[in-house]
GULO-421522 format. One record per residue: x, y, z of N, C-alpha, C in turn. Coordinates in steps of 0.1 Angstrom, whole numbers, plus 2048, in hexadecimal, padded with zeros to 3 digits. Layout:
BEGIN
XYZXYZXYZ
...
# end
This chain:
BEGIN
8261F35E38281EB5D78331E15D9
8321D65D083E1CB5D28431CB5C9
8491C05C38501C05B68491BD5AF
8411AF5B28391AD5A782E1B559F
8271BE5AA8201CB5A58261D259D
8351D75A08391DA59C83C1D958A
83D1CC58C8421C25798381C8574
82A1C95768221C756F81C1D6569
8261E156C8261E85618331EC557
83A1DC55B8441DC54E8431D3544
8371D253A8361C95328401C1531
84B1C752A8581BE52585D1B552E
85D1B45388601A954585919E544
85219E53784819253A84D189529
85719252685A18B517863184516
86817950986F16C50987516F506
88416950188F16C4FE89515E4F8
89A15D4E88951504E688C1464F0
8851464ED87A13C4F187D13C503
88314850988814551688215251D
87D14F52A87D161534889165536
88417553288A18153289118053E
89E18253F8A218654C8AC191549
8A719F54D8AB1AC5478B61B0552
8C41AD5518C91B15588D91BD555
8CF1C754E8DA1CE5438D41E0546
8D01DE5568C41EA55A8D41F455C
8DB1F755B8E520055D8E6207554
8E51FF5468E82065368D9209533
8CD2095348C020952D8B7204539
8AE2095408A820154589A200540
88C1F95408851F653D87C202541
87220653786521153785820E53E
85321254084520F54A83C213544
82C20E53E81F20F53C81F22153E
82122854481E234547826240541
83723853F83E23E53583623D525
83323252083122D512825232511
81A23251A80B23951A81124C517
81B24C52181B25C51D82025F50F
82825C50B83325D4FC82325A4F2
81C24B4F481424B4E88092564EA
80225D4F47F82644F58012734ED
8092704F280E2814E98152804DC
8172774D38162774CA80B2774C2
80026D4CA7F62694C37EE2774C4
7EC2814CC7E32884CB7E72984D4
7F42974D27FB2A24D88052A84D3
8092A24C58152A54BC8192B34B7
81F2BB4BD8202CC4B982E2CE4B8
8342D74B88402E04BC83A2E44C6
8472E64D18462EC4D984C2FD4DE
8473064E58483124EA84331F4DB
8403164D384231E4C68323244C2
82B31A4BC81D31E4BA81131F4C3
80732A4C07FE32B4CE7F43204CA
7F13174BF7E830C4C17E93064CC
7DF2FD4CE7D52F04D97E62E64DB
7E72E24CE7F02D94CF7FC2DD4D1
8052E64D18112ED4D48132F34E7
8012F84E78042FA4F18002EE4FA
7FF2E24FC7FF2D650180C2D0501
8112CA4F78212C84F28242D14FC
8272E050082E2E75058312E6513
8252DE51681E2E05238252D452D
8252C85248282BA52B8362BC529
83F2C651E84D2C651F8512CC52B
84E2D852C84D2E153984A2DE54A
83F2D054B83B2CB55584D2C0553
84A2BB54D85A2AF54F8672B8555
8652C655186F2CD5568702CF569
8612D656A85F2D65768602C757D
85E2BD57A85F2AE57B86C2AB582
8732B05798862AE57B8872B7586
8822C158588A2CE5908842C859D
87B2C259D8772BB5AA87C2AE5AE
8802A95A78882995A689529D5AC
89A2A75A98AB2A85AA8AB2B55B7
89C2BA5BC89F2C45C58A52CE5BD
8A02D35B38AC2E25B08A12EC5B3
8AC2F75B68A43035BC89A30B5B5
8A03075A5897313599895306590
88C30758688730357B89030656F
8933125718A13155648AD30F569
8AD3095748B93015748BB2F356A
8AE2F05658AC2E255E8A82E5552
8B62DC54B8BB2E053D8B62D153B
8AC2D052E8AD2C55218B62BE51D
8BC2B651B8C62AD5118C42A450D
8CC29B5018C62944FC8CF285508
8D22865148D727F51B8E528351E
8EB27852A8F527D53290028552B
90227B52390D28151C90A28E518
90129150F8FD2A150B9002A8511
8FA2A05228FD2AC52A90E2B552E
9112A452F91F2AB52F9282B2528
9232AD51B9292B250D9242C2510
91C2C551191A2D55139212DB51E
9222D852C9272E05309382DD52F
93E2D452A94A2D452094C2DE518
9442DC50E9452EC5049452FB50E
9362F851693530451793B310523
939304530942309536953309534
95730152D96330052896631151F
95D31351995D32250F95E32C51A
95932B52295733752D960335537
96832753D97032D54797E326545
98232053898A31353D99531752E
9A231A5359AB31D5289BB31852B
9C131A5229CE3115229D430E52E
9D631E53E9D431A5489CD31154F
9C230C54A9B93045559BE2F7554
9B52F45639BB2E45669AD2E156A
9A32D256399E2C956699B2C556B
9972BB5749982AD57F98C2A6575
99429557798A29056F98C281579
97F27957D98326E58098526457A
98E25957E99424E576988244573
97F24457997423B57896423E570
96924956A95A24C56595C24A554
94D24B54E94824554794E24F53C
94F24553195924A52595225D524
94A25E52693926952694327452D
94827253995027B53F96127B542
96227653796D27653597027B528
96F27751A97427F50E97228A50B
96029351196029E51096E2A8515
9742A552397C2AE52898B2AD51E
98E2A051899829C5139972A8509
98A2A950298A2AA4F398C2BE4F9
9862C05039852D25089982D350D
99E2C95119AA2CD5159AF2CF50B
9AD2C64FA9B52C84EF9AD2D64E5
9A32DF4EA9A12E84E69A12F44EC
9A92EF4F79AC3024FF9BB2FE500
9BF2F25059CC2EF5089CD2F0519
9C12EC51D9C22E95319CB2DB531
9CA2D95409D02CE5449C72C6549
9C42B85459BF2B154E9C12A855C
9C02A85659C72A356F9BB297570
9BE2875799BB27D57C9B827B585
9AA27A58D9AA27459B9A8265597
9B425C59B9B12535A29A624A5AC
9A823B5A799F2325B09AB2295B7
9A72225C59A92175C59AF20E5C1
9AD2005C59A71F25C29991F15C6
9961F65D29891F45CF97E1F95CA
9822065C397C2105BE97821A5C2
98021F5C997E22F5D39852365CF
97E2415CE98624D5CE98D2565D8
9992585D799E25A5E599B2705E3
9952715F099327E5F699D2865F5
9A92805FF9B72865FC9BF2895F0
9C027B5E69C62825DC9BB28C5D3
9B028D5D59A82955D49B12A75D4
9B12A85E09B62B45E89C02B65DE
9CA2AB5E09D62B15D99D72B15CC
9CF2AD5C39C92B05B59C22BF5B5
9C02C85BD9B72D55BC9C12DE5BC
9BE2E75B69CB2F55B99C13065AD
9C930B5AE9C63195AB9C431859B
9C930E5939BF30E5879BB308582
9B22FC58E9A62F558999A2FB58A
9932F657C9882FD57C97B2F657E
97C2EB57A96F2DE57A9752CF580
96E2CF5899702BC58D9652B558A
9652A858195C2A257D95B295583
95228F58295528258E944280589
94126E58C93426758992F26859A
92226859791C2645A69192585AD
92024C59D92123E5A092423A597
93023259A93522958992921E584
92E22257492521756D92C20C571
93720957293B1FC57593E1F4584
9442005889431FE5979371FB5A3
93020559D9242045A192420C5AE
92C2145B49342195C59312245C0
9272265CB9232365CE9302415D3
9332485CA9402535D09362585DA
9412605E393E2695EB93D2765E6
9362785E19342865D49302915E0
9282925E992929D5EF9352A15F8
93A29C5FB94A29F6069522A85F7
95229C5EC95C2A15E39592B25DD
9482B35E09492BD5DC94B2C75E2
94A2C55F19502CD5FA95F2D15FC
9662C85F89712C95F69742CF5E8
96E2D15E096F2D65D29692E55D5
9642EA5DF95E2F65E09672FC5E9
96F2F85F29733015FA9823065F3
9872FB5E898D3035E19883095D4
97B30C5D69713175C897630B5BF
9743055BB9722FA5AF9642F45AA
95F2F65A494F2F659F9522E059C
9452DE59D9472CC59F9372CA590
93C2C058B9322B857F9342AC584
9262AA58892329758B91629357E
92028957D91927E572912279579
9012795798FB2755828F2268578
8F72635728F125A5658EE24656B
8F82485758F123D5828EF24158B
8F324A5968EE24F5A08E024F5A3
8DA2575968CD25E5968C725459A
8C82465918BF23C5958BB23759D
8C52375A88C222E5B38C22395C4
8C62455C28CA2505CC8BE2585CC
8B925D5D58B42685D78BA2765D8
8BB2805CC8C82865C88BE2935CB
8C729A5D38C32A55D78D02AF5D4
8D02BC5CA8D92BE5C48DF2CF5CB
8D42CD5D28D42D95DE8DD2D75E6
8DA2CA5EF8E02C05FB8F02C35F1
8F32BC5EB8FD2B85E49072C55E4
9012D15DF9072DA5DA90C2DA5C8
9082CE5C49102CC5B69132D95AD
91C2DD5A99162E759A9112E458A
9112D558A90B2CC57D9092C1582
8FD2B957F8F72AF5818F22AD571
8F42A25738F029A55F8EA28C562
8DE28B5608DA27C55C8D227A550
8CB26B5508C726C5428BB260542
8AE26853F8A226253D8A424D53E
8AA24E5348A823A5308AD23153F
8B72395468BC22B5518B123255A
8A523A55B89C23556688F237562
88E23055C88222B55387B232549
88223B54487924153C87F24652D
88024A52587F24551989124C517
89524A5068A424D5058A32584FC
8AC25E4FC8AF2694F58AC2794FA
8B02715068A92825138AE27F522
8B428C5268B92895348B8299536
8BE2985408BA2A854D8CC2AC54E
8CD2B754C8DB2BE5528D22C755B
8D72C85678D72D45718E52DB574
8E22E55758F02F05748EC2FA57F
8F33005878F230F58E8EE31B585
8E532058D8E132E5808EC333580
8F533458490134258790933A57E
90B33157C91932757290E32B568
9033245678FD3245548F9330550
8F93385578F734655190434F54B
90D34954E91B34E54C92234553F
91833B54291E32F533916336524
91D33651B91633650F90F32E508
90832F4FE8FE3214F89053164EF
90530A4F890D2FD4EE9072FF4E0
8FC3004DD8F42FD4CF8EF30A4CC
8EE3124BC8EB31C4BB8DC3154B1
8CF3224B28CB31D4AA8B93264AE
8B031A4A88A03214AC8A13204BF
8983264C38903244D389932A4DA
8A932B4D98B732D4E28B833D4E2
8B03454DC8B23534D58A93594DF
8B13664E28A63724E38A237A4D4
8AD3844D48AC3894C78B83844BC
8B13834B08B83844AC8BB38C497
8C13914968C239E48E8D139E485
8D53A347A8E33A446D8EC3A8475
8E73AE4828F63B44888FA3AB493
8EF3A349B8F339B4A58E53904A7
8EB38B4B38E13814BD8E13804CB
8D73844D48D53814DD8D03734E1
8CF3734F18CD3614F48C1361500
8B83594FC8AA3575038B2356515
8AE35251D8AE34F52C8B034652D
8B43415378B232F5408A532D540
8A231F5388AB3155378AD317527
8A531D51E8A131E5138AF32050D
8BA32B50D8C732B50A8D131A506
8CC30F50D8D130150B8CB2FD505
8C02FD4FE8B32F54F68B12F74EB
8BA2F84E38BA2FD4D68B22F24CA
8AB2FA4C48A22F34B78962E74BF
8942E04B68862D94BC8882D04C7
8842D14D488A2C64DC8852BC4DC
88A2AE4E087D2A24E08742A54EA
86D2AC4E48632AC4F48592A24F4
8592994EB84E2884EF8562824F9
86427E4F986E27B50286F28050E
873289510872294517867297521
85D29A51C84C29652484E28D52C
84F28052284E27152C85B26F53B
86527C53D86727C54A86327B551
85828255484C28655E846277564
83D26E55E83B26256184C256569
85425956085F24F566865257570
86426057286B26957D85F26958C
85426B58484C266593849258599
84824F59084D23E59385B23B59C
86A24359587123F59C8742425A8
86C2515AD86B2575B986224D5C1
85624A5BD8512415C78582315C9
85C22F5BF8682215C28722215CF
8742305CC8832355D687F2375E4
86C2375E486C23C5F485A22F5F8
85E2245ED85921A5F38602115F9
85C20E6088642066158601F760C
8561F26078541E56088621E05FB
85B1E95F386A1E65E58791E95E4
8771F25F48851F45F688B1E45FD
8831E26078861D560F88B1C7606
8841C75F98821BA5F088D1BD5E9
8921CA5E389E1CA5DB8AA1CB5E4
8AB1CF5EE8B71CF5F88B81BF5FA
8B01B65FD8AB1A45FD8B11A45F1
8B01A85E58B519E5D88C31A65D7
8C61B05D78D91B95D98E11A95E2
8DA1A95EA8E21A15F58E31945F0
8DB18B5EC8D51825E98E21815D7
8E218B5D08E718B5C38FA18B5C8
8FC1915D19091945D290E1895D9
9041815E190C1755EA90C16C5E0
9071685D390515E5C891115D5C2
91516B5BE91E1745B792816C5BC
92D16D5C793A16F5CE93C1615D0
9311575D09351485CE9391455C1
93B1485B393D14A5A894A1415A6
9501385A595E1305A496413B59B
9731445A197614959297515658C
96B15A59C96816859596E17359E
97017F59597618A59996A19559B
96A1995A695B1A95A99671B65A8
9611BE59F9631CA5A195D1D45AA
9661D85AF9601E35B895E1E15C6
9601EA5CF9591E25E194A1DF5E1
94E1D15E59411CD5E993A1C95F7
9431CD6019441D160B93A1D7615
9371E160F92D1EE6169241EC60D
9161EA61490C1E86089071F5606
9071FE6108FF20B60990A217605
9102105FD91D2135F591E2115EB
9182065E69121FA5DA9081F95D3
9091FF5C98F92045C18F91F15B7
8EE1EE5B48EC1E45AF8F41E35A4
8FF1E059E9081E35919101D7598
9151D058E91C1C15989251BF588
9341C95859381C157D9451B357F
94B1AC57795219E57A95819B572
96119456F96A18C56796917C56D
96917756696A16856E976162565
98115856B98D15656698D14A55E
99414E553991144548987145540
98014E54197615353997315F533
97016452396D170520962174524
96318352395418852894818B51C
94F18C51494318950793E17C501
94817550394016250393816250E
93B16251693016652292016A522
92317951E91717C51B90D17950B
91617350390F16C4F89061644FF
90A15750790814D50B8F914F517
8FC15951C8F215A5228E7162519
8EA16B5178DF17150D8D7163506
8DB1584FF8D214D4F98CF14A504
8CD1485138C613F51C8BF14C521
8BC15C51A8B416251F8B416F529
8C416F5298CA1775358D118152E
8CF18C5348D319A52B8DA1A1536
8E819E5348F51A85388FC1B252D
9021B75399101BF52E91B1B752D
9221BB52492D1B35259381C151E
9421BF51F9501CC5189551D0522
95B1DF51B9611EA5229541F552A
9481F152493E1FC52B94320852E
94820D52194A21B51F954224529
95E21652E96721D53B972215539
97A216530987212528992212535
98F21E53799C22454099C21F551
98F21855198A21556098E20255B
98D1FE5549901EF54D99E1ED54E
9A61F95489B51F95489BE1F9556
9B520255F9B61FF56D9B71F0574
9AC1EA5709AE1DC5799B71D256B
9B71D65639C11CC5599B81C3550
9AF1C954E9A71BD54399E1C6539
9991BD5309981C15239861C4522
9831BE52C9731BF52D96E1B853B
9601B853A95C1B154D94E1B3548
9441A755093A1A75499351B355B
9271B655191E1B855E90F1BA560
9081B45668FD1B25708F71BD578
8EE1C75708E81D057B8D71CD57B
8D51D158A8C81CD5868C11E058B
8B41DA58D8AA1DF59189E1DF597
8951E859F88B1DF5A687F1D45A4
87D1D75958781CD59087F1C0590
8891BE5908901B258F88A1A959B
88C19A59688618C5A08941895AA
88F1835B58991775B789616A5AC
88D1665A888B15F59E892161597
89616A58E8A016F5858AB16B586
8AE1735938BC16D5968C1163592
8B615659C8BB14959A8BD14458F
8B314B5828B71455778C214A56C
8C41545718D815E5718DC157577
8E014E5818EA1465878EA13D580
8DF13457D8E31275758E412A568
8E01335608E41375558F4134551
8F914256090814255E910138561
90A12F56C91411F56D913115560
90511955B90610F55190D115545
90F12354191B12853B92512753B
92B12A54593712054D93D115549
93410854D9370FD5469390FA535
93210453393510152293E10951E
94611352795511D524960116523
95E10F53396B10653D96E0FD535
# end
């Protein structure tokens, strides 16, 4: 496949924007759905609408079926060893939000100590804040850079006898810089420290094998690779989630339950409390087998490694502008390109292009504390995808020069 084969099962790529082509370059926060995702979601509403695990009807047990295959779907996407390792959510955050609560309930008390990195997404950051002000832990900081690394060493010397969780992204939203997540977790293992990767960019662009990794939580989330929102995958170790208690109490999460007590269903069922979206949910299956063949097509790999290169030499001729992150090592460099240009805000910015058709981010992108690091108040940014043109591009560069001139 090429790209342009590609486009043409993304409707929306072909739509105007005031009276202008779409140029979708906001694939890091939302990325675009495919014919196959939207075919699945409408076919099971329209003619598959049930509860699921609950009633033995036609339609329940169908609903049950496509929820259950999405599962198996993920456990093969991510390499996990069991099927009950793959927990439901309504996306990353969920995910983390739960094992916040949960493993937090089960191992983490006024003694414990934390590790949180300085660069991740607000998602993995205020849960631990909010679990240190309800047990009374400590949170400790790993550090970045300037260029946005995480140093190994002070790693080391951040571990001791009562840390209990290191949390760390598998790639900044803003940075866009692949950590070195498996060393770190090796190093987070040899002193018994269990590791949570935010895998909510990673997933997208990595071939994530969670085995290879060793991880003990992996979290991503349906919408940034192509498939619908309000649903993402937490993978956990059976030996951790079995020892965790249920974030949400309620229908489906129950073994028995009776005036004197409650028992709790199995993995994965224990995390899935009450109706899950399983129309959502299902349509994993379709975007999870699309992005696997994306990830192990040579022709679309060759064309978007052409436009990375192509996007970042444009970049860097920019009069004015500041790159976050190393841009240095390209297979280091997930397509995420954010910037400040001098003398210019980054939300006039992206007003200005948005009316000529061009769809960035623009703020703090949910990383206050990663902003306060380099000293500014916002940075716009530019991620793409494999659908994306060099066409595109070009019309992102003149967009932004001709922005430019009407800022300056």
């Amino acid at each position: 496949m090429n790209t342009q084969e590609l486009r043409k099962i993304f409707p929306i790529l072909d739509s105007k924007v005031y009276g202008r082509k779409l140029v979708y370059f906001d694939n890091a926060a939302t990325s675009q759905r495919p014919l196959s995702v939207v075919d699945m979601m409408y076919d099971l509403n329209l003619h598959h609408n049930a509860n699921i695990h609950r009633a033995v009807h036609k339609l329940s047990a169908d609903a049950t079926d496509a929820y259950e295959n999405a599962r198996d779907a993920a456990r093969l996407f991510l390499n996990a060893e069991d099927r009950r390792q793959i927990i439901f959510t309504s996306g990353t955050t969920a995910a983390i939000n739960l094992v916040a609560y949960s493993f937090g309930s089960a191992f983490v008390d006024k003694d414990s100590e934390i590790i949180v990195g300085e660069a991740e997404h607000h998602s993995n950051f205020v849960p631990w804040q909010q679990l240190a002000l309800r047990t009374g832990a400590n949170i400790k900081y790993l550090r970045i850079d300037d260029k946005g690394y995480y140093s190994l060493d002070s790693l080391r010397s951040l571990l001791g006898p009562k840390t209990k969780l290191v949390c760390v992204n598998h790639a900044s939203n803003v940075l866009g810089l692949l950590n070195p997540v498996k060393e770190i977790i090796q190093i987070c293992h040899q002193a018994g420290v269990p590791v949570l990767v935010d895998g909510a960019q990673g997933a997208v662009h990595c071939k994530v094998d969670v085995q290879d990794l060793d991880c003990d939580f992996y979290a991503f989330s349906a919408h940034k690779l192509f498939g619908p929102t309000g649903v993402g995958v937490l993978y956990g170790k059976t030996e951790l989630l079995e020892q965790m208690p249920p974030f949400l109490c309620g229908g489906e999460m129950v073994g028995t339950v009776s005036l004197e007590k409650t028992t709790f269903a199995p993995l994965p069922m224990k995390f899935e409390a009450g109706t899950q979206n399983f129309v959502n949910a299902a349509a994993i299956s379709p975007a999870l087998e699309l992005l696997s063949n994306i990830l192990n097509d040579k022709e679309l790999d060759t064309e978007f490694e052409q436009l990375k290169a192509y996007f970042l030499e444009k970049l860097r001729q920019v009069p004015g502008i500041t790159l976050y992150g190393d841009t240095s090592q390209a297979d280091k460099k997930l397509p995420i390109y954010s910037f400040t240009i001098e003398g210019v805000h980054h939300e006039d910015l992206a007003i200005l292009l948005d009316k000529m058709g061009v769809a960035v981010r623009s703020g703090q992108m949910c990383a206050e504390p990663l902003m306060n690091h380099f000293g500014v108040s916002g940075m716009l940014r530019a991620s793409l995808m494999q659908y994306n043109t060099m066409e595109e591009a070009d019309i992102f560069f003149s967009a932004l020069e001709r922005a430019l001139e009407m800022l300056k």
